[in-house]
BARORO-153657 format. One record per atom (N, C-alpha, C): z, x, y; residue in three letters; chain; residue number from 1. Coordinates in steps of 0.2 Angstrom, whole numbers. Atoms other than C-alpha are relative to their C-alpha. Layout:
! BARORO-153657
{{Z,X,Y},'ALA','A',NUM}
...
END
This chain:
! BARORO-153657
{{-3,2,-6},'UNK','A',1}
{{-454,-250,314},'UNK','A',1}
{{-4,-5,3},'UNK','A',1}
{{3,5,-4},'UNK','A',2}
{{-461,-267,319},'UNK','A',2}
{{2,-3,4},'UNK','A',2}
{{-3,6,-5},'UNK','A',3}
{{-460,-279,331},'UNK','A',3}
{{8,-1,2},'UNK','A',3}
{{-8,4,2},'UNK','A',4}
{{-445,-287,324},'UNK','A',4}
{{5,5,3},'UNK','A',4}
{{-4,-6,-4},'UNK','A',5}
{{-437,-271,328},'UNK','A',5}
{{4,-1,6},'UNK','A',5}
{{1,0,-7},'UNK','A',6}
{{-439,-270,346},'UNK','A',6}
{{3,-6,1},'UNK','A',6}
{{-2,4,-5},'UNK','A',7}
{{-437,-288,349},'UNK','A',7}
{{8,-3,-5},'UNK','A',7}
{{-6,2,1},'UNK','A',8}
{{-419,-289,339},'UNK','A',8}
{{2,4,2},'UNK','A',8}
{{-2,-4,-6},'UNK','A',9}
{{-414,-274,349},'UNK','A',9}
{{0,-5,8},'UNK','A',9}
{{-2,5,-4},'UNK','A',10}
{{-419,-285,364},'UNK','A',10}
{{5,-5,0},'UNK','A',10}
{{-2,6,-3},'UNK','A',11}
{{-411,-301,361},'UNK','A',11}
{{8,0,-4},'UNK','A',11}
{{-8,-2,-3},'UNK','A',12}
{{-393,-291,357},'UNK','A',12}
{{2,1,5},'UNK','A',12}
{{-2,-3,-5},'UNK','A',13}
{{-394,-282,372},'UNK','A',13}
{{-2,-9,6},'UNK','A',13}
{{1,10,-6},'UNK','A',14}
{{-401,-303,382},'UNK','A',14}
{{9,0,-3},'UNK','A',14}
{{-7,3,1},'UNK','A',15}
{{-385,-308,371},'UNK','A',15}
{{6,2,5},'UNK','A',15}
{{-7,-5,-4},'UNK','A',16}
{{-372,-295,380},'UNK','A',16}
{{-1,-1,7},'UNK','A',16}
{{1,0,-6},'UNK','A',17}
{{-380,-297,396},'UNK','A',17}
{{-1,-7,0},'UNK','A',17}
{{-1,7,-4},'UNK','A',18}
{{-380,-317,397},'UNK','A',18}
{{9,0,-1},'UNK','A',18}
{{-5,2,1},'UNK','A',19}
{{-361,-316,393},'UNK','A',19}
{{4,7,5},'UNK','A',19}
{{-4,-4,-6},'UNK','A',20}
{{-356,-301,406},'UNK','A',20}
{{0,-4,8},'UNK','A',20}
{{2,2,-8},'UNK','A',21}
{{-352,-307,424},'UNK','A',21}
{{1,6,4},'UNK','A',21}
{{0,-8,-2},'UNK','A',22}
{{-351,-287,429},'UNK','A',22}
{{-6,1,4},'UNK','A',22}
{{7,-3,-2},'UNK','A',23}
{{-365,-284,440},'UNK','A',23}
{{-3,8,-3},'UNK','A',23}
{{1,-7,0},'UNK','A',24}
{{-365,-266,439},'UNK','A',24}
{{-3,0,-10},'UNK','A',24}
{{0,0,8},'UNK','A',25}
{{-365,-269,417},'UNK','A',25}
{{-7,-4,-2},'UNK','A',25}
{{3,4,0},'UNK','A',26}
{{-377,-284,418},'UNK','A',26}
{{-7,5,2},'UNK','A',26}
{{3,-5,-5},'UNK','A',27}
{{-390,-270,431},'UNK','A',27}
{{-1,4,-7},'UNK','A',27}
{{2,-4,5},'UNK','A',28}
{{-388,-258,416},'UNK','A',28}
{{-4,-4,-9},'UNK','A',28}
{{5,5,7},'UNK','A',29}
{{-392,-271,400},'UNK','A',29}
{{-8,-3,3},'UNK','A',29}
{{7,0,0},'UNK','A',30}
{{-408,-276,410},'UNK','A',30}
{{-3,6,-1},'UNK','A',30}
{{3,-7,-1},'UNK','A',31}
{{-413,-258,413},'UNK','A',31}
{{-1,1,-7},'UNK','A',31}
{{2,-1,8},'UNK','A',32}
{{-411,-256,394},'UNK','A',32}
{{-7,-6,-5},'UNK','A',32}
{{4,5,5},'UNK','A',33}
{{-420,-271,388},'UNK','A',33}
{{-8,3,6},'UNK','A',33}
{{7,-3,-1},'UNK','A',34}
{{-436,-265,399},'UNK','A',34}
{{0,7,-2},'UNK','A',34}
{{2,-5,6},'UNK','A',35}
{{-435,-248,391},'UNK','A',35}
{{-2,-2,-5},'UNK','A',35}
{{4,1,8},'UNK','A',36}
{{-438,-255,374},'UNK','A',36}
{{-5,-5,0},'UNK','A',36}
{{3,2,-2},'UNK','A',37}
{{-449,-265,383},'UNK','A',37}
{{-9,5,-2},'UNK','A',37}
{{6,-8,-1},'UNK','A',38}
{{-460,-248,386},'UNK','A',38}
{{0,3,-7},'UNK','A',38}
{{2,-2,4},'UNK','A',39}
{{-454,-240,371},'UNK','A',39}
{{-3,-5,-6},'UNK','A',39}
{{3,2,3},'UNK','A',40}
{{-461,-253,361},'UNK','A',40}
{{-10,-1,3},'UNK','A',40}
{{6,-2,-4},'UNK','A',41}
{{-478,-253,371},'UNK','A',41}
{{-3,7,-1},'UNK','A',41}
{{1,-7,3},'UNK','A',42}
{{-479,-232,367},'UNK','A',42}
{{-1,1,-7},'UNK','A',42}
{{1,0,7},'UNK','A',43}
{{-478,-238,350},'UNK','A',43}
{{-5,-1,-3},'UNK','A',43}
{{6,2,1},'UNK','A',44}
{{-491,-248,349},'UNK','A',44}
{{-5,5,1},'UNK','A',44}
{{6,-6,-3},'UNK','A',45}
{{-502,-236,359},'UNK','A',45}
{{-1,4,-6},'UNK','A',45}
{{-1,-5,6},'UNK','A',46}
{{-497,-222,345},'UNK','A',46}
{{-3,-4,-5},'UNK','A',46}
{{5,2,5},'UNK','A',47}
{{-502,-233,331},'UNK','A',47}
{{-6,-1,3},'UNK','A',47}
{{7,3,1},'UNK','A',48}
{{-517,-238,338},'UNK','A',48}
{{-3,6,1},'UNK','A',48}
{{3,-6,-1},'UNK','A',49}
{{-523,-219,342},'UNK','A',49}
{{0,4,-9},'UNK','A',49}
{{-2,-3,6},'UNK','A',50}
{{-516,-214,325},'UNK','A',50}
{{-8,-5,-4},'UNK','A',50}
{{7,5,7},'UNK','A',51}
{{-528,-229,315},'UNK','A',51}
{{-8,3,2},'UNK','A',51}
{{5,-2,-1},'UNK','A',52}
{{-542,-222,325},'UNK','A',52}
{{-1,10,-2},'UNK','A',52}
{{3,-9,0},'UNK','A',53}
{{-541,-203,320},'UNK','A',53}
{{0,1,-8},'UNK','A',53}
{{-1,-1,5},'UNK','A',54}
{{-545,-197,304},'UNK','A',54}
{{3,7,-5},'UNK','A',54}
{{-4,-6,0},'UNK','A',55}
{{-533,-188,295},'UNK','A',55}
{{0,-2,-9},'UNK','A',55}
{{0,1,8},'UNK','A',56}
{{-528,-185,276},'UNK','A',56}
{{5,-2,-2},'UNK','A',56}
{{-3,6,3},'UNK','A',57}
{{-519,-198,264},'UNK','A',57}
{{6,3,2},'UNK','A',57}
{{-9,-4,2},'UNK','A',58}
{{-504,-184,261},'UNK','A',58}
{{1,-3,9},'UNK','A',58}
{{-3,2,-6},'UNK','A',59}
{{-501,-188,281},'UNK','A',59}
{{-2,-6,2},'UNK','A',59}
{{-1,7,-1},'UNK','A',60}
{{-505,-206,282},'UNK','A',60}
{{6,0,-5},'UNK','A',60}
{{-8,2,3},'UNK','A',61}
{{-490,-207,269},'UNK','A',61}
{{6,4,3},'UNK','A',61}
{{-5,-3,-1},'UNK','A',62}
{{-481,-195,277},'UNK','A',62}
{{3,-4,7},'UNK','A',62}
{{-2,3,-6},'UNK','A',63}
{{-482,-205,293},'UNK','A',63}
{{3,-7,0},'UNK','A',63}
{{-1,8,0},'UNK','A',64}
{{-480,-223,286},'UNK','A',64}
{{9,3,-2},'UNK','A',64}
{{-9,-1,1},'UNK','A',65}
{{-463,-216,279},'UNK','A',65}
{{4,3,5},'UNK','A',65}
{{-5,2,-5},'UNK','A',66}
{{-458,-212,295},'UNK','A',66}
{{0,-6,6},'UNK','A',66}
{{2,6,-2},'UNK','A',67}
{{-463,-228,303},'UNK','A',67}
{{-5,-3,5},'UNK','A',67}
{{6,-2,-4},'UNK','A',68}
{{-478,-223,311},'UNK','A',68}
{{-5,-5,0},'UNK','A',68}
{{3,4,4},'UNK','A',69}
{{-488,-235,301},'UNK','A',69}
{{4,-6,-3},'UNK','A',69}
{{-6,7,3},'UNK','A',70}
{{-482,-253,296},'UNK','A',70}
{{-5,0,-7},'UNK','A',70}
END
């Protein structure tokens, strides 16, 4: 789960929010685009705790195959 991820989830949720004139709907798609904001931010953090701890291969593979590791 890289980058790219997070920022084409962002720039569907920018898309649907420059073309709503709803306040209230508008309010909600920023809120969401800073969520993934942070969860991408937790993510990072998590990889970098993970690269720093040593643990054994069967769990480094077990981790990249859930996207834990790029």
């Amino acid at each position: 789960m890289g980058e790219t991820v997070f920022k084409t989830i962002d720039t569907l949720l920018e898309s649907v929010q420059n073309e709503t004139n709803d306040p209230e709907q508008s309010f909600k798609l920023r809120t969401a685009r800073q969520l993934i904001v942070l969860l991408h931010e937790r993510h990072i953090a998590g990889q970098d705790a993970l690269a720093d701890v040593d643990i054994d291969q069967k769990s480094v593979a077990n981790l990249r195959q859930l996207g834990y590791f790029d």
